[in-house]
N, C-alpha and C positions, 0 to 999 in steps of 0.2 A: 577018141575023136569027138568036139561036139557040132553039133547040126548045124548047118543055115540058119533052122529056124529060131533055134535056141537063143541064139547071136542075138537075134533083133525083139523089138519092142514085145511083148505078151498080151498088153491090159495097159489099164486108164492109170496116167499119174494121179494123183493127190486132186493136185491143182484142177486138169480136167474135170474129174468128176465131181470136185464141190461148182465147178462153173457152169457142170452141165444140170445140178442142180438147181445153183440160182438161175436159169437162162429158164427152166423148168415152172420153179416157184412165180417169176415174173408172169409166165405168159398163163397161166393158173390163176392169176392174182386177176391180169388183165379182162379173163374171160366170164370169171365170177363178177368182173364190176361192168362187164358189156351186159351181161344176162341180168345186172338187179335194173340196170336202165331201161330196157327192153321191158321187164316185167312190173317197173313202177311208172313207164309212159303209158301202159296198158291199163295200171290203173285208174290214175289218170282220165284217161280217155272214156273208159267205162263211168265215170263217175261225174265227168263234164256231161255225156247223153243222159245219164238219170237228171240232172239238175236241167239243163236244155228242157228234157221230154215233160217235165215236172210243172217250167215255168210257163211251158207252152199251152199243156192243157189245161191250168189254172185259168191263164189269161184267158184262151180260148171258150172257157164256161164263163166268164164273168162277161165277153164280152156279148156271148151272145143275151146273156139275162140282161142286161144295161138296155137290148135295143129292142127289147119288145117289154121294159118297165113304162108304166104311167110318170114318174119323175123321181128324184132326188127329196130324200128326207135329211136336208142342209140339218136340220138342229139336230140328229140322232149322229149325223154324220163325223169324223174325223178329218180334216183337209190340212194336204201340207207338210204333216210330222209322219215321222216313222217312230211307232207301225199305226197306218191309217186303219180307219173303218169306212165302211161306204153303206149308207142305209139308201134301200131303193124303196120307191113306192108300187107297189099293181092294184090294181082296183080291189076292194074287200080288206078289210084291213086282216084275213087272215092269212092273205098271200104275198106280205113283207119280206122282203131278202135284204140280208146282212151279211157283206164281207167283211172277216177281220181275221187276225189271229190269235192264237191260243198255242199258248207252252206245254209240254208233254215232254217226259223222262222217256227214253230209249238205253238201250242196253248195248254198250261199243266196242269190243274188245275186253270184255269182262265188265266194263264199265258204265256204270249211267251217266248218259248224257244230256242238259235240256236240251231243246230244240225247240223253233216256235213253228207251228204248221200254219195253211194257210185255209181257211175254211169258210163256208158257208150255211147257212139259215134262213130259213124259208119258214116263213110264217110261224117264227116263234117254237118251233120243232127240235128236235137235236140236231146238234150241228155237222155239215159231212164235210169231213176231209178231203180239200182241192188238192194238198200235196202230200206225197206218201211221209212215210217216219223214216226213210232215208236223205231226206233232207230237210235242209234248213232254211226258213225263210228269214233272209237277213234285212233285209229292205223290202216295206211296202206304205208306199205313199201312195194317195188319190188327191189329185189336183179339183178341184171346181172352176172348170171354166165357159161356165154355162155368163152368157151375155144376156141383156134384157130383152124383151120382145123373139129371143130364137129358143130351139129346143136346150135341153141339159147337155152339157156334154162335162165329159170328165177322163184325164190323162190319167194312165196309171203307170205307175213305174212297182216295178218287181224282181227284186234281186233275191235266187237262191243258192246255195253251197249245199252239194252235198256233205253230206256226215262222212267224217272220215273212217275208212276202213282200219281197223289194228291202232284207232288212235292216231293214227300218220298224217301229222298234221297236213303235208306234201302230197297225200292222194285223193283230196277234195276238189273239185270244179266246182265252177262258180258258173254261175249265168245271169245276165240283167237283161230285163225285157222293156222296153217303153211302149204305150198303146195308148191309144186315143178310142173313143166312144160317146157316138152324141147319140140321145136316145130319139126313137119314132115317138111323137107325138100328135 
């Protein structure tokens, strides 16, 4: 005699189990590609705040040096083009400051990369780095729009990208600053 149970189904056909495979494979497939998104808007993110935090205190030290300089050294200066320079004047001629940039190799993912930083020079001195070596200063212009008979004043625009992580070209932010500065005279 054989059983009830015998009679009826046992286990997965064929077809089942390659389906419940592929239905498997899919949502595996799907979850690896939610998780690299997740973890590349993150980098992302991280890497738009270095360049933000980067362009901000650049600016933030140039502007405050602009407003307590004696004037604009127009002939030493750069105006207009990227990458500008900005020569300030302060009483003594050993307390000159110069913005500009300068190129330097970093190392990316096994790789060297150039990058230009964004620096300054103070009387002739060695020059100190405004922006760290995780990024990259991609644009820096200085406008002259100092008018006759009023103080200096001078627009700066400052575009930086961070350096990409693993080479990724996709995990780099970008930031552009525009700032204005008329000096105390």
């Amino acid at each position: 005699m054989i059983s009830k149970f015998a009679k009826g189904r046992g286990g997965f056909t064929l077809v089942e189990a390659v389906l419940a495979l592929a239905l498997s494979a899919v949502a595996l497939v799907a979850g690896f590609a939610l998780l690299w998104q997740v973890l590349s808007a993150r980098a992302t993110s991280v890497a738009w705040r270095e360049a933000q935090g980067n362009a901000q205190l650049a600016l933030r030290r140039m502007e405050a040096e602009l407003r307590s300089a004696a004037g604009l050294q127009p002939g030493a200066s750069v105006f207009g083009v990227n990458p500008g320079r900005l020569a300030v004047d302060y009483p003594g001629a050993a307390n000159d400051v110069v913005f500009d940039t300068a190129t330097t190799t970093v190392t990316v993912g096994g790789s060297a990369v150039a990058i230009r930083i964004f620096r300054v020079t103070v009387g002739g001195g060695t020059p100190l780095a405004l922006t760290s070596d995780q990024v990259d200063v991609e644009n820096l212009v200085f406008t002259n729009l100092t008018r006759p008979g009023h103080p200096a004043s001078v627009r700066i625009e400052l575009t930086v990208r961070a350096v990409p992580a693993g080479g990724n070209p996709w995990s780099g932010g970008s930031s552009t600053l525009l700032g204005g500065v008329t000096l105390r005279q």
